[in-house]
mmCIF file as gemmi writes it, N, C-alpha and C atoms, coordinates in Angstrom:
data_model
loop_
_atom_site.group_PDB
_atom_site.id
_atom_site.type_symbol
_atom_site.label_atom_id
_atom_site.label_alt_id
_atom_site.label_comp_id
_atom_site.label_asym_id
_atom_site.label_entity_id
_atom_site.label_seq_id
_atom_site.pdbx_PDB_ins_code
_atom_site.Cartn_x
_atom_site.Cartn_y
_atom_site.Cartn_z
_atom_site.occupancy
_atom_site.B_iso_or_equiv
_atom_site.pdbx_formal_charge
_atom_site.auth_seq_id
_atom_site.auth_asym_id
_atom_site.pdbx_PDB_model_num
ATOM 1 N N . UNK Axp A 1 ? -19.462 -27.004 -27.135 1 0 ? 1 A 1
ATOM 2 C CA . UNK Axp A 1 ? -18.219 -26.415 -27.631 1 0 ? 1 A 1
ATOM 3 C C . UNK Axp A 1 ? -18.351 -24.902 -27.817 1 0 ? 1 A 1
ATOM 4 N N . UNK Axp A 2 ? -19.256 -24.505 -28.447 1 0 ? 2 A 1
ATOM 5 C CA . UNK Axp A 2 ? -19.514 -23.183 -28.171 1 0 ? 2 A 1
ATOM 6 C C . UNK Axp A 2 ? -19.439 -22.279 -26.978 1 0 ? 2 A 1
ATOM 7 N N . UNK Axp A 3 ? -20.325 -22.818 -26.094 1 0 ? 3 A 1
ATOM 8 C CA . UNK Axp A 3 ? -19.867 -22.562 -24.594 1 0 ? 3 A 1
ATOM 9 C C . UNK Axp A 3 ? -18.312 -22.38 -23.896 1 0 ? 3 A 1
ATOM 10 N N . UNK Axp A 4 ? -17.394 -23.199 -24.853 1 0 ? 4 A 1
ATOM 11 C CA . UNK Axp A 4 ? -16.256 -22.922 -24.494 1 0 ? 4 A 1
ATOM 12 C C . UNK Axp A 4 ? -15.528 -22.329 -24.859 1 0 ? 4 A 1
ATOM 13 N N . UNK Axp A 5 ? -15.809 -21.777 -26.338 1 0 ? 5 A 1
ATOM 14 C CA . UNK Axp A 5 ? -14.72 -21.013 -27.144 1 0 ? 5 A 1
ATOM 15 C C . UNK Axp A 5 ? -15.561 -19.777 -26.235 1 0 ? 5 A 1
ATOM 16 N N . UNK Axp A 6 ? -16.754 -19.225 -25.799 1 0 ? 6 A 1
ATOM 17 C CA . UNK Axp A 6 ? -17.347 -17.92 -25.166 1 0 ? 6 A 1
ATOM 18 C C . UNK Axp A 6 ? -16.091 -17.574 -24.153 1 0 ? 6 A 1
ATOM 19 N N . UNK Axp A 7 ? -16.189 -19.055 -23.147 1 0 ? 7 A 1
ATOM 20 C CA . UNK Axp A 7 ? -15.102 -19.015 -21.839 1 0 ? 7 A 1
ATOM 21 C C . UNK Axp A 7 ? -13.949 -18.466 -22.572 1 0 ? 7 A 1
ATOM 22 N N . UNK Axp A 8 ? -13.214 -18.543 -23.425 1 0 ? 8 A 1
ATOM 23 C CA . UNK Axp A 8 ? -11.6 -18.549 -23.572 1 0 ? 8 A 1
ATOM 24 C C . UNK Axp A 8 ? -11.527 -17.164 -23.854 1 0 ? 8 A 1
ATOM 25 N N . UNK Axp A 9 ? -12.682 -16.659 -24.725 1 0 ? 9 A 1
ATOM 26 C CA . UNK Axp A 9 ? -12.57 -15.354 -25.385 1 0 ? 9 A 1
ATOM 27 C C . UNK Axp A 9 ? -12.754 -14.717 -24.026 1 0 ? 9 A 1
ATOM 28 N N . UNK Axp A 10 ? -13.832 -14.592 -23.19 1 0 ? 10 A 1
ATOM 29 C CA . UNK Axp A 10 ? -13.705 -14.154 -22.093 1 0 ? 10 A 1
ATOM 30 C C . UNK Axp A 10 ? -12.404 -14.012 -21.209 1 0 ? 10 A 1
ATOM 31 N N . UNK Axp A 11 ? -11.464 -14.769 -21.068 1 0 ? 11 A 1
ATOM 32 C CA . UNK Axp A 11 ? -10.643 -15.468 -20.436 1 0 ? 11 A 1
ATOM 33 C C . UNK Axp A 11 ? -9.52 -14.308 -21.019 1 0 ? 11 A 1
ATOM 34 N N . UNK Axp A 12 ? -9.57 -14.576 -22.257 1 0 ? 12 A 1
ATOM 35 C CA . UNK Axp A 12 ? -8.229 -13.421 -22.881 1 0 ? 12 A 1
ATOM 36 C C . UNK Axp A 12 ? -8.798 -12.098 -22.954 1 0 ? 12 A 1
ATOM 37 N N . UNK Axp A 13 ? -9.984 -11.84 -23.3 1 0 ? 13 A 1
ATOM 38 C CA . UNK Axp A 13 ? -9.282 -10.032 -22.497 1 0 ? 13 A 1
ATOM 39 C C . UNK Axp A 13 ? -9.868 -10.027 -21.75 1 0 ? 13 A 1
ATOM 40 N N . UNK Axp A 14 ? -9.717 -10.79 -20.28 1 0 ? 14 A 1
ATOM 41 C CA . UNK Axp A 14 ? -9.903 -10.239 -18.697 1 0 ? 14 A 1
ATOM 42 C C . UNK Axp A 14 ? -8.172 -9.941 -18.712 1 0 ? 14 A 1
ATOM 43 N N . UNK Axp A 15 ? -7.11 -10.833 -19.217 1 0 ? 15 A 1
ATOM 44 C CA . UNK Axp A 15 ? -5.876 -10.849 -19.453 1 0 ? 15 A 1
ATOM 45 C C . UNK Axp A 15 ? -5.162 -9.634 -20.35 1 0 ? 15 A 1
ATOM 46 N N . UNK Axp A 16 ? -5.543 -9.235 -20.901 1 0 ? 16 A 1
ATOM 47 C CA . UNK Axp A 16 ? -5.064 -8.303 -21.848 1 0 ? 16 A 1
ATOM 48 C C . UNK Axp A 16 ? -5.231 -7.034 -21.092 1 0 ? 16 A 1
ATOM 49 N N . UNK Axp A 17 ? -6.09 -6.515 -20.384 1 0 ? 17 A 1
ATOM 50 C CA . UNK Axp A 17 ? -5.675 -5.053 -19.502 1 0 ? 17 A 1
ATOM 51 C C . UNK Axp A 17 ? -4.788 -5.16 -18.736 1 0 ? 17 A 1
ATOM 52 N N . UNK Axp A 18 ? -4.68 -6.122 -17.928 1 0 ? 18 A 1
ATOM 53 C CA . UNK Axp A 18 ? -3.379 -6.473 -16.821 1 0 ? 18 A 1
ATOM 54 C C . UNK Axp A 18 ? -1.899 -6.326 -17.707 1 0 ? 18 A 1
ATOM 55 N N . UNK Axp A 19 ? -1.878 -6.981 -18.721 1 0 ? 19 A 1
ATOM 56 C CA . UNK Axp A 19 ? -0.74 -6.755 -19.666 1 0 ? 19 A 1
ATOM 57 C C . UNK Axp A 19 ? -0.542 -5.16 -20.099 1 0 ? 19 A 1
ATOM 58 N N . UNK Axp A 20 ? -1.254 -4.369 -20.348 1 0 ? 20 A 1
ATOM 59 C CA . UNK Axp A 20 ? -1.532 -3.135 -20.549 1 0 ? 20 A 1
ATOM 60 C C . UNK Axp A 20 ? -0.967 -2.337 -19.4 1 0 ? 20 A 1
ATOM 61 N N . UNK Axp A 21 ? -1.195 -2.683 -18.131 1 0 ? 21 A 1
ATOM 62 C CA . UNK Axp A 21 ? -1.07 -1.872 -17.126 1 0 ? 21 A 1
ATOM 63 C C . UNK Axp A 21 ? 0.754 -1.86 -16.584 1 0 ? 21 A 1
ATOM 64 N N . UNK Axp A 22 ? 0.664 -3.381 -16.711 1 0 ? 22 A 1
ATOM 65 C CA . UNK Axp A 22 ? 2.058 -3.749 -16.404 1 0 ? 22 A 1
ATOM 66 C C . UNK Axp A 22 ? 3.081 -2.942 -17.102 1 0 ? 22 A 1
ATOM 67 N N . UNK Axp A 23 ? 2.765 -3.009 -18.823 1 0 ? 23 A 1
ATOM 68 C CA . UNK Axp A 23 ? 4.133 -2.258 -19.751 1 0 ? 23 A 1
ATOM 69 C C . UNK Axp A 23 ? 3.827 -0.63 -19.076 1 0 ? 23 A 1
ATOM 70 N N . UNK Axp A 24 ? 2.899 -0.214 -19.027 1 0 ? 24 A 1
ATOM 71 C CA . UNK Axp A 24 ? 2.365 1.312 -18.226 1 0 ? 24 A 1
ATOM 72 C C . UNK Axp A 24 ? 3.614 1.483 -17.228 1 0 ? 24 A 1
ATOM 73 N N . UNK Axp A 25 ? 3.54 0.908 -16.194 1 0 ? 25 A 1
ATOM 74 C CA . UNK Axp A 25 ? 4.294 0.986 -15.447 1 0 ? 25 A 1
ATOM 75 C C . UNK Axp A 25 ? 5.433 0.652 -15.291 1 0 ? 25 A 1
ATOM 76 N N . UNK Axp A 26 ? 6.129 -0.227 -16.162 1 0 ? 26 A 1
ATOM 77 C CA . UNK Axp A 26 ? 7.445 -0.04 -16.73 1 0 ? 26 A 1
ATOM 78 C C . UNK Axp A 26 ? 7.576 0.85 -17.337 1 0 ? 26 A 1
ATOM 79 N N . UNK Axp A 27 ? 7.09 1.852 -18.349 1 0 ? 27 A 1
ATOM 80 C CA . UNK Axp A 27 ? 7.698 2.546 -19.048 1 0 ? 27 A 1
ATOM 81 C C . UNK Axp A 27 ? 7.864 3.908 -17.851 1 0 ? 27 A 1
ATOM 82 N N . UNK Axp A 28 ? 6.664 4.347 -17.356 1 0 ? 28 A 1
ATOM 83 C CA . UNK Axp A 28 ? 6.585 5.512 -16.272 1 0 ? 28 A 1
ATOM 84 C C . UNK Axp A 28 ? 7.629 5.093 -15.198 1 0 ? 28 A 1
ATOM 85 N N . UNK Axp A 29 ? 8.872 4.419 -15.02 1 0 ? 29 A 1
ATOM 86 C CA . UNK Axp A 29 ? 9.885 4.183 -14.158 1 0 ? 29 A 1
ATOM 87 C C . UNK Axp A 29 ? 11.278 4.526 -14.444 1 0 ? 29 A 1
ATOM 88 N N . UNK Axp A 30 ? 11.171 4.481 -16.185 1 0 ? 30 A 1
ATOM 89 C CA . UNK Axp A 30 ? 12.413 5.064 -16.469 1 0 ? 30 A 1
ATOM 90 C C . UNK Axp A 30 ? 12.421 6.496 -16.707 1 0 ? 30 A 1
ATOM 91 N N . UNK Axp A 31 ? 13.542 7.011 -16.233 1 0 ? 31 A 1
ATOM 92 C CA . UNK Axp A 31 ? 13.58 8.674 -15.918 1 0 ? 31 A 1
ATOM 93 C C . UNK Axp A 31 ? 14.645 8.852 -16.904 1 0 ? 31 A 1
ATOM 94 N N . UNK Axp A 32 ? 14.468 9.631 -17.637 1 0 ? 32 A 1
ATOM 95 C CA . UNK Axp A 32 ? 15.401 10.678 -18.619 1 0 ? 32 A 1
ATOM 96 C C . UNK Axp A 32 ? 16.372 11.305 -17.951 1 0 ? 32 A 1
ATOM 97 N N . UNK Axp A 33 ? 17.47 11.469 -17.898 1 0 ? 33 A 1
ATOM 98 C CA . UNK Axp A 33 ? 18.398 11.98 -17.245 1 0 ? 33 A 1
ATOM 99 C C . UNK Axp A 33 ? 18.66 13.64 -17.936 1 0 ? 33 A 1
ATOM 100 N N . UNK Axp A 34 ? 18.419 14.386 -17.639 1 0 ? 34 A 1
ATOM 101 C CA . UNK Axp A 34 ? 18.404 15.875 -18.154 1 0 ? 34 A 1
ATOM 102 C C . UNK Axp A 34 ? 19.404 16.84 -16.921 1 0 ? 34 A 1
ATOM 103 N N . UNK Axp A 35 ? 20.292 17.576 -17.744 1 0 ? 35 A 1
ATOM 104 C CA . UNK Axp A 35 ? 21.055 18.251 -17.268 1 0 ? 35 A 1
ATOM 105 C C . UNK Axp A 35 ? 20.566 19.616 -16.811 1 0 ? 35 A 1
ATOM 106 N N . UNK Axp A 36 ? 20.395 19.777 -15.159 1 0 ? 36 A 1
ATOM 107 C CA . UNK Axp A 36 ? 19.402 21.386 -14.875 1 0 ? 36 A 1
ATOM 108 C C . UNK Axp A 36 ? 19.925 22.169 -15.369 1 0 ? 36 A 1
ATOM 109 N N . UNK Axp A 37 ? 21.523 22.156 -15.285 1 0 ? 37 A 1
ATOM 110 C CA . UNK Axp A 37 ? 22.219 23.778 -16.206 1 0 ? 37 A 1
ATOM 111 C C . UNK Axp A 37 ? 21.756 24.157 -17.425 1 0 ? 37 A 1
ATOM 112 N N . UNK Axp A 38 ? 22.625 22.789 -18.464 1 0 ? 38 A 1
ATOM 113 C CA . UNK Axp A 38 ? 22.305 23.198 -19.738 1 0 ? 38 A 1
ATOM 114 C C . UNK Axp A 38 ? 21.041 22.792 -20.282 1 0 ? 38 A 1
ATOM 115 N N . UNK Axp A 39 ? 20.365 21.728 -19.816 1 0 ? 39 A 1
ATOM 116 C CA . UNK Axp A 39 ? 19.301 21.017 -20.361 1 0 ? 39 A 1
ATOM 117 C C . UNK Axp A 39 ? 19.852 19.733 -21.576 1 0 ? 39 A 1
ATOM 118 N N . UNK Axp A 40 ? 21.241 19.041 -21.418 1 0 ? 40 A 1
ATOM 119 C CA . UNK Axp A 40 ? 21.618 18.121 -22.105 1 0 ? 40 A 1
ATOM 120 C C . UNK Axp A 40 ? 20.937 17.125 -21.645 1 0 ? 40 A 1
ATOM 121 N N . UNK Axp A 41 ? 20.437 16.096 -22.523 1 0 ? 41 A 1
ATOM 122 C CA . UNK Axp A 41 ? 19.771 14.8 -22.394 1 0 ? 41 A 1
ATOM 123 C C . UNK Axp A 41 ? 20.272 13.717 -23.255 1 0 ? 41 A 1
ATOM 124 N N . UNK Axp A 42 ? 21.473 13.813 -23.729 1 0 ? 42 A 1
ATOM 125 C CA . UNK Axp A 42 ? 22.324 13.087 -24.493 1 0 ? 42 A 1
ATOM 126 C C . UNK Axp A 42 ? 22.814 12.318 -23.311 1 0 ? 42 A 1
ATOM 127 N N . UNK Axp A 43 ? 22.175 10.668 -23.366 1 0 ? 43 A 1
ATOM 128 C CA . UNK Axp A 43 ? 23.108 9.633 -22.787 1 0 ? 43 A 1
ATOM 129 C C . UNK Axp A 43 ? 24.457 9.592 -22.61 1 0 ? 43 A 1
ATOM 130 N N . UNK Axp A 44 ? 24.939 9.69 -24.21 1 0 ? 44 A 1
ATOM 131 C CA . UNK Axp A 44 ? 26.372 9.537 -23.804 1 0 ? 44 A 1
ATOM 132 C C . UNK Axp A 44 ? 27.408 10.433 -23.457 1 0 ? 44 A 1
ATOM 133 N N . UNK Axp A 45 ? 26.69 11.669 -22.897 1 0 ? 45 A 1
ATOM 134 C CA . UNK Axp A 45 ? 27.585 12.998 -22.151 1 0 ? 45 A 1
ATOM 135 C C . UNK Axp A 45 ? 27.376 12.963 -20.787 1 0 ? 45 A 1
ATOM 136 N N . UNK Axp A 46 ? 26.181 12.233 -20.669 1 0 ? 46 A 1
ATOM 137 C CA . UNK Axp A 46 ? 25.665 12.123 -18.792 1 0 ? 46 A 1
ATOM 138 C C . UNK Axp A 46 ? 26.14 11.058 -18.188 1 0 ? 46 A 1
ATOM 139 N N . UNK Axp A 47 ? 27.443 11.337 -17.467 1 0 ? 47 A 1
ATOM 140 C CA . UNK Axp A 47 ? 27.878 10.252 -16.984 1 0 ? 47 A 1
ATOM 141 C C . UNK Axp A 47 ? 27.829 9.929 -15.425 1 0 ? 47 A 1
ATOM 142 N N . UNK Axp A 48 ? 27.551 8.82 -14.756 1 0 ? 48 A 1
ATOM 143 C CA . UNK Axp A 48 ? 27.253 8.024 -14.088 1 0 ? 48 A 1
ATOM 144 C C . UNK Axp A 48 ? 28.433 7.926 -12.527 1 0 ? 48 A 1
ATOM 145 N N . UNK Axp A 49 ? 27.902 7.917 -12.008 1 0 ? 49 A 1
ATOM 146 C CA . UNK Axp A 49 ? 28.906 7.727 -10.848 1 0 ? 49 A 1
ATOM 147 C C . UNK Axp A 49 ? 28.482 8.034 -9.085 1 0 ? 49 A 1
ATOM 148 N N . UNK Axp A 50 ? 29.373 7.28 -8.368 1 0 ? 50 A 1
ATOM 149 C CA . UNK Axp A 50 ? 29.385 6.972 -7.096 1 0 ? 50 A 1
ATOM 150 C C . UNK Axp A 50 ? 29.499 7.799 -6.39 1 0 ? 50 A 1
ATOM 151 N N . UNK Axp A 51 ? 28.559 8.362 -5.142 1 0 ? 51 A 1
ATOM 152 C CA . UNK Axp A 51 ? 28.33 9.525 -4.47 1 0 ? 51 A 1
ATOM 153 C C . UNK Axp A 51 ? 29.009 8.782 -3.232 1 0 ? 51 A 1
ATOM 154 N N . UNK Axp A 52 ? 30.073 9.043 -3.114 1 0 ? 52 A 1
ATOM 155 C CA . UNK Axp A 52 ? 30.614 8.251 -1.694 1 0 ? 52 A 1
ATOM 156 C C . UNK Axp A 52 ? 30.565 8.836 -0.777 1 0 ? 52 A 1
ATOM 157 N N . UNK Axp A 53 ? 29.755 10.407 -0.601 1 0 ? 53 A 1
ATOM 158 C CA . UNK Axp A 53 ? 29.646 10.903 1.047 1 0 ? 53 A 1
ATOM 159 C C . UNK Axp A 53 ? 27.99 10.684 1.101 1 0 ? 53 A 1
ATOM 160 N N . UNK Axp A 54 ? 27.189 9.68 0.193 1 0 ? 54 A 1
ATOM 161 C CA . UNK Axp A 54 ? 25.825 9.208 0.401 1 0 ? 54 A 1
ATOM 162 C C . UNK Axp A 54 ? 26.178 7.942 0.427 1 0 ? 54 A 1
ATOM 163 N N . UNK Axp A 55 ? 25.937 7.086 1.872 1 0 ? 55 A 1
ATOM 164 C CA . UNK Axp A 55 ? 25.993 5.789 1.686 1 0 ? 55 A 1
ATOM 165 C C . UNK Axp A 55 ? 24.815 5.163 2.189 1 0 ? 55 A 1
ATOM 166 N N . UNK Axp A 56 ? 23.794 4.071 0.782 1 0 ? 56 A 1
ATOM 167 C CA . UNK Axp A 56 ? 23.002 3.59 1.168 1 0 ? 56 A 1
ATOM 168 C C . UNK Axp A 56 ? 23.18 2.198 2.231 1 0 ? 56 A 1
ATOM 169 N N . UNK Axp A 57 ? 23.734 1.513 2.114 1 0 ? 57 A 1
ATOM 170 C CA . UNK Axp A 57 ? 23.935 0.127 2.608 1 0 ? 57 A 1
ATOM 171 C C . UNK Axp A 57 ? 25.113 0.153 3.002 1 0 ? 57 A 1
ATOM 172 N N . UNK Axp A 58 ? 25.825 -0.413 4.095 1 0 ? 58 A 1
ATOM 173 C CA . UNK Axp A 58 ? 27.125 -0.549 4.135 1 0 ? 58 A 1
ATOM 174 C C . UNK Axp A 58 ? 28.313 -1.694 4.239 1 0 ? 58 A 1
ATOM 175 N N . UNK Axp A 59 ? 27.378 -3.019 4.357 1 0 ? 59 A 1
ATOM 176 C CA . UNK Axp A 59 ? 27.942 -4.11 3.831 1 0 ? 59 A 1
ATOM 177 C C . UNK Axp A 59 ? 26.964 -4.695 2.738 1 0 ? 59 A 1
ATOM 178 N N . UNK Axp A 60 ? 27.019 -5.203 1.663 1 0 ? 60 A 1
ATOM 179 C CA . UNK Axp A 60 ? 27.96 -4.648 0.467 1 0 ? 60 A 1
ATOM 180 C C . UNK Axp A 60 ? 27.819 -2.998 1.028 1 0 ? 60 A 1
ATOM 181 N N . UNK Axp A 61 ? 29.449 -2.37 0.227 1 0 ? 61 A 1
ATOM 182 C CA . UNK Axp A 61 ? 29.072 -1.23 0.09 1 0 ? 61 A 1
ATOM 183 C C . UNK Axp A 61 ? 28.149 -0.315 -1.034 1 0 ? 61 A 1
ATOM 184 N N . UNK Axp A 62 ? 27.114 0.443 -0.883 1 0 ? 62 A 1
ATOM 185 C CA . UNK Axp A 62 ? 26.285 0.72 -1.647 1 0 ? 62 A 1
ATOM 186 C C . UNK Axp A 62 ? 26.306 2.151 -1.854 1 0 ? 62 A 1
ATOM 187 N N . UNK Axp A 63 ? 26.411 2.891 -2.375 1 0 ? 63 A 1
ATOM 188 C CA . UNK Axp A 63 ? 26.719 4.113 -2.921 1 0 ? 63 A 1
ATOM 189 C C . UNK Axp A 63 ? 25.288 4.942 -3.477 1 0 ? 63 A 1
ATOM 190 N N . UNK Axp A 64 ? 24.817 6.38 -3.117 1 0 ? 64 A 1
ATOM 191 C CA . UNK Axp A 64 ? 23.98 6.469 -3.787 1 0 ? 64 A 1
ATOM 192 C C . UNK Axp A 64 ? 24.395 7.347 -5.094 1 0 ? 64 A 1
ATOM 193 N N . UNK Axp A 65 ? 24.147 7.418 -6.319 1 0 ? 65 A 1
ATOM 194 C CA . UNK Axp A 65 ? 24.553 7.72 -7.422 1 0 ? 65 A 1
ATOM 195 C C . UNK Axp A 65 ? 24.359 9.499 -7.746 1 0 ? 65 A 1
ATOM 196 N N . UNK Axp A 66 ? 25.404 9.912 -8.636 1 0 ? 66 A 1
ATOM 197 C CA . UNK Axp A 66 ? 25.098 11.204 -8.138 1 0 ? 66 A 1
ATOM 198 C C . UNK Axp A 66 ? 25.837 11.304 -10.257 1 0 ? 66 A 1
ATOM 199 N N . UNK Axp A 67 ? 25.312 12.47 -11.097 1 0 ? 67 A 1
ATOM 200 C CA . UNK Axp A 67 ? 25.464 12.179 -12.114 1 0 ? 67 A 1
ATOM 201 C C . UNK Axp A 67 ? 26.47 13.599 -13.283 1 0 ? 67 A 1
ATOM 202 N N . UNK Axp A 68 ? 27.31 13.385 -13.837 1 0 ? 68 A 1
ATOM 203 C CA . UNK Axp A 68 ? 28.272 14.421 -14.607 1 0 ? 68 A 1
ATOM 204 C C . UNK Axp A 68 ? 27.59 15.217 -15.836 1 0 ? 68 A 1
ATOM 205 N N . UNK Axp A 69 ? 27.754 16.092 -15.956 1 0 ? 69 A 1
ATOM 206 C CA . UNK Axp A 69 ? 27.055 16.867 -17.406 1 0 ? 69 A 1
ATOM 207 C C . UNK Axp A 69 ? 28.047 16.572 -18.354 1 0 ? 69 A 1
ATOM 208 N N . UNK Axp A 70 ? 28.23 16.148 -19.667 1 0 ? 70 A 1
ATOM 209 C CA . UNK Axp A 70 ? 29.776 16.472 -20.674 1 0 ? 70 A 1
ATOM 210 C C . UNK Axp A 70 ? 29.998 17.506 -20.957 1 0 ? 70 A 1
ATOM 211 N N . UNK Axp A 71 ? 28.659 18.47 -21.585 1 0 ? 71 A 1
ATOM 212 C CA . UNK Axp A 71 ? 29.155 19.475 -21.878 1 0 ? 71 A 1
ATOM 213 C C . UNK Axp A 71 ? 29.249 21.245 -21.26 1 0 ? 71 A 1
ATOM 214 N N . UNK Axp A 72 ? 28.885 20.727 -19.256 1 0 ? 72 A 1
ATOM 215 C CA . UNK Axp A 72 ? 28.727 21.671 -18.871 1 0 ? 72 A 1
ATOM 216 C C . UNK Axp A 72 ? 29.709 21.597 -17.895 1 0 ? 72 A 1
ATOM 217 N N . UNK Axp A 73 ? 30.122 20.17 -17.42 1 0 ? 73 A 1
ATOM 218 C CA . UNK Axp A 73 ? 30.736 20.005 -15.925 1 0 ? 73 A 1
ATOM 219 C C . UNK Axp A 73 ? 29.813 20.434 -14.931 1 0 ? 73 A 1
ATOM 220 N N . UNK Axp A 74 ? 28.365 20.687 -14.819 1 0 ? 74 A 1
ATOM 221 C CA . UNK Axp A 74 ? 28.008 20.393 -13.694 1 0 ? 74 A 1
ATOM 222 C C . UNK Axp A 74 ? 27.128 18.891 -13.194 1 0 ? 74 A 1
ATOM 223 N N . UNK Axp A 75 ? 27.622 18.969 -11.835 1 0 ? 75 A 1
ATOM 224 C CA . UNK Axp A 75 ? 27.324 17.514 -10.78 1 0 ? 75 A 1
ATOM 225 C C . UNK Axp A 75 ? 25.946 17.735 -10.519 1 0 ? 75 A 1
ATOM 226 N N . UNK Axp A 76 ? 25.331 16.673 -10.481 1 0 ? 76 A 1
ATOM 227 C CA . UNK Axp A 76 ? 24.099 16.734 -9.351 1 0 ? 76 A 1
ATOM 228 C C . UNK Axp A 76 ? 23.534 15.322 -9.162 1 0 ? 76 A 1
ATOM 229 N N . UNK Axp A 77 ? 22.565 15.622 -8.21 1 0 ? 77 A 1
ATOM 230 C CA . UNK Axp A 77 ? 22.433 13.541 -7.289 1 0 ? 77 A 1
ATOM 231 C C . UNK Axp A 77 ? 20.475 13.819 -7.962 1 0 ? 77 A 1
């Protein structure tokens, strides 16, 4: 029995770096949306929207996204 509780402990952190690496690389995927003019990074002024002279896919139609400043009015993709 001893021999086996060694295995399990072994067993969980060969497991525990892989878990480590995984949240790593979820977090390094989400990008902050920052405004080049003003430098706004307020979510709810950066608004979202459909670049319809960039088309990724064209059946579905797929749009590539291109994004609004609130408090500057400038565009950029």
């Amino acid at each position: 029995t001893a021999n086996n509780s060694m295995d399990m402990n072994a067993i969980s952190t060969s497991e525990e770096p892989s878990l480590e690496n995984e949240m790593q690389k979820e977090e390094s995927t989400t990008r902050k949306k920052i405004c080049p003019n003003c430098g706004n990074t307020n979510k709810a002024q950066i608004r979202e929207f459909d670049d319809k002279n960039k088309i990724i896919y064209t059946y579905p139609r797929i749009y590539a996204k291109m994004y609004r400043c609130g408090q500057c009015g400038t565009e950029w993709r």
